[in-house]
C-alpha positions as CSV (number, residue, x, y, z in Angstrom):
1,X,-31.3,-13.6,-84.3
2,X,-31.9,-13.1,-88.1
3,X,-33.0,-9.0,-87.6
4,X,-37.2,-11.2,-87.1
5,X,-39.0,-10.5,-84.2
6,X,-39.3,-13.8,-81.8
7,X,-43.1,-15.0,-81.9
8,X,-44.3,-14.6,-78.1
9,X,-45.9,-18.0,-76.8
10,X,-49.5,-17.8,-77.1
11,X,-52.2,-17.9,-73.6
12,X,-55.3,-19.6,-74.8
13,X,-58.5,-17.8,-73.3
14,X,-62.1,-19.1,-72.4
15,X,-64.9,-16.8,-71.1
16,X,-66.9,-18.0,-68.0
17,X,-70.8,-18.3,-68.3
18,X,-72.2,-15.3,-67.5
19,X,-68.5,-13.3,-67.9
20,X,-69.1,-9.8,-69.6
21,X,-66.8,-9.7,-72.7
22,X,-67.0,-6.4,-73.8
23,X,-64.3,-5.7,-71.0
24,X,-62.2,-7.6,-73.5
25,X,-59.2,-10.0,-72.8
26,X,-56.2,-8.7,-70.6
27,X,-54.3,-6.1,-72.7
28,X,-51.1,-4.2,-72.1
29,X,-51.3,-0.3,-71.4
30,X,-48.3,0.7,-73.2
31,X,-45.6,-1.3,-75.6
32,X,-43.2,-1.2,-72.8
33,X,-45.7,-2.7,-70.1
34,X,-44.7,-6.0,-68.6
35,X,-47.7,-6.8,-67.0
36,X,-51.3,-7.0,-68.9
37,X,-53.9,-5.4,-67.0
38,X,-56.5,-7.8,-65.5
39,X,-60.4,-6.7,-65.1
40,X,-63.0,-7.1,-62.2
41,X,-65.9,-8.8,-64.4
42,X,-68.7,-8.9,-61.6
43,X,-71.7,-11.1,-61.4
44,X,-74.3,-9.3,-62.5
45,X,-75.9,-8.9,-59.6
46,X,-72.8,-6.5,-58.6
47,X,-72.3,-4.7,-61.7
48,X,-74.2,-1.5,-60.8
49,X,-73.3,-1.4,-56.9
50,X,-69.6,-3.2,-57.6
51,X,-68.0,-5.1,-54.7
52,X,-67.4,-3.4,-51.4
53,X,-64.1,-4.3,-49.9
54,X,-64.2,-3.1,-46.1
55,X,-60.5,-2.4,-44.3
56,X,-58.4,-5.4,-43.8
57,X,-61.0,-8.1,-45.8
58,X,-60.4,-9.9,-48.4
59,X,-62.0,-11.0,-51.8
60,X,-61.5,-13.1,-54.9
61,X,-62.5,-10.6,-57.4
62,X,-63.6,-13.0,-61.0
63,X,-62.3,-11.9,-64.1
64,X,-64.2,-13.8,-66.1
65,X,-61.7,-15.7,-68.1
66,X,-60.0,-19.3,-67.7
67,X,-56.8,-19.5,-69.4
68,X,-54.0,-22.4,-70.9
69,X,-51.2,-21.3,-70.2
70,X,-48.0,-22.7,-72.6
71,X,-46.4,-25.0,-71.3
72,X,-42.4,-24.4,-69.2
73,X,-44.3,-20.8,-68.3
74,X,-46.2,-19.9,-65.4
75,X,-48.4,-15.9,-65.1
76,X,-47.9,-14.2,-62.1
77,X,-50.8,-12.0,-60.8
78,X,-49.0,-8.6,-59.1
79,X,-50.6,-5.3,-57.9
80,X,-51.6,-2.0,-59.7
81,X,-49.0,-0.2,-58.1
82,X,-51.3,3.2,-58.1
83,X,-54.3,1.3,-56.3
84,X,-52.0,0.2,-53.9
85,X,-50.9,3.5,-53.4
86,X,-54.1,5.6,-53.5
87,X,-56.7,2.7,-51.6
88,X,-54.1,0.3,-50.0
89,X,-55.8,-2.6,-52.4
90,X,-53.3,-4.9,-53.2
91,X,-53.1,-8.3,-53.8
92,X,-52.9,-10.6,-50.7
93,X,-50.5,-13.4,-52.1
94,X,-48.3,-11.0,-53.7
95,X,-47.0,-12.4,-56.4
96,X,-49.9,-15.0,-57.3
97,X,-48.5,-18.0,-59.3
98,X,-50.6,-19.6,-61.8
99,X,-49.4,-22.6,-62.8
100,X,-49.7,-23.9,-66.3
101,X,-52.2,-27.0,-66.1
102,X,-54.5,-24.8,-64.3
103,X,-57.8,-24.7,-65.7
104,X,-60.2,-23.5,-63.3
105,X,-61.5,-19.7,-62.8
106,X,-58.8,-16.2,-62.9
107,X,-59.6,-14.9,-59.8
108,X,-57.5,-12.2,-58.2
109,X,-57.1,-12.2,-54.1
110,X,-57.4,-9.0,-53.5
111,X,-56.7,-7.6,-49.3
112,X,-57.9,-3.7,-48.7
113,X,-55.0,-2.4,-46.1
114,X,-56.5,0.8,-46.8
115,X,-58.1,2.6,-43.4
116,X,-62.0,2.6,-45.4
117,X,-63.5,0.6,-47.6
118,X,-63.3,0.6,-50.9
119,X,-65.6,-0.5,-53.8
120,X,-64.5,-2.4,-56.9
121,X,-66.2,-1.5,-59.9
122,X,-67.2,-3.4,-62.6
123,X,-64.4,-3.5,-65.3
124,X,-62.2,-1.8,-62.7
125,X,-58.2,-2.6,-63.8
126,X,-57.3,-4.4,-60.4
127,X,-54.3,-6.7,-61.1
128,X,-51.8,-6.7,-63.6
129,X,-50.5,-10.5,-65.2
130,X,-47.2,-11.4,-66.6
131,X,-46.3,-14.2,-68.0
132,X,-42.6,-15.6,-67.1
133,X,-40.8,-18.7,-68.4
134,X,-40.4,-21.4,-65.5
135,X,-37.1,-24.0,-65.1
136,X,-38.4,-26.7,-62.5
137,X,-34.7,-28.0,-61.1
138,X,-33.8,-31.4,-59.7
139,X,-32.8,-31.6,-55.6
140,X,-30.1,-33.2,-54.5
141,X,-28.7,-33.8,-50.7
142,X,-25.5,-33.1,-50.6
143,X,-23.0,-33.4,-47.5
144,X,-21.7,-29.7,-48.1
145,X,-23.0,-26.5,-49.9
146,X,-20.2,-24.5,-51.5
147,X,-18.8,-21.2,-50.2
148,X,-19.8,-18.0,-51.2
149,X,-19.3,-14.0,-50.2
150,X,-23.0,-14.4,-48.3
151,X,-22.7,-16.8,-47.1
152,X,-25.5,-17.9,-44.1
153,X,-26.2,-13.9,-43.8
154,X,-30.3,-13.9,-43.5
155,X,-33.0,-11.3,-43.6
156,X,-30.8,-7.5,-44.0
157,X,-27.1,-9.0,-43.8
158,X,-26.4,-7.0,-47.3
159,X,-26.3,-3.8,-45.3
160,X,-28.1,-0.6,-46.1
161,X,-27.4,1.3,-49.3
């Protein structure tokens, strides 16, 4: 490059009717963070009590926002490694894929594996977001795939290390 910074592409936002937006759009904690941080906004109904997630039940938690993004990208919605860690609250199709002529609500499908429940607060950081570049190949049947040091080993051929 010419010693300039590349522009990053840009992920259009929308707030939902009734969203909260003085939680603010996703944002990332530190300059080195891959993943933006994603934010329960709760109904308002919930907002004082927040959402109770029992052991081993699951919940689309909103986050208010509806987003466009770029086109040849896709975001992928991953854990908070630490609420994981602490709560066993993860996210139950780990990593989520959001394609990019998706329109509709963010939700995050959170699972609690945790052994009590656990409540979601309002504006609680629950998921974290990156956005990847995607390269849709073409398929092809072909009588023979070529050779390679794998080969067919599956599932923990590679050995420990």
């Amino acid at each position: 490059m010419n010693g300039q910074a590349a522009v990053p592409p840009e992920l259009r936002v929308v707030w939902d009717d009734g969203a909260d937006r003085d939680l603010g759009l996703p944002a990332y904690a530190t300059p080195g963070a891959a993943g933006a941080d994603l934010r329960a906004n709760l109904p308002a109904d919930l907002r004082l009590t927040g959402l109770l997630l029992a052991p081993m039940a699951r919940a689309v938690v909103p986050t208010g926002l509806r987003i466009e993004i770029p086109a040849g990208y896709e975001a992928q919605i991953r854990p908070r490694s630490g609420l994981a860690f602490r709560h066993g609250v993860t996210i139950a199709n780990s990593p989520g894929t959001i394609d990019s002529d998706y329109r509709g609500p963010l939700g995050v499908l959170v699972v609690n594996l945790g052994a009590g429940p656990y409540v979601i607060a309002h504006g609680e950081r629950i998921a974290q977001m990156i956005v990847a570049p995607v390269v849709q190949v073409r398929f092809a049947v072909v009588p023979v795939l070529a050779d390679s040091a794998r080969g067919a080993g599956g599932f923990g051929s590679t050995g420990k290390s």
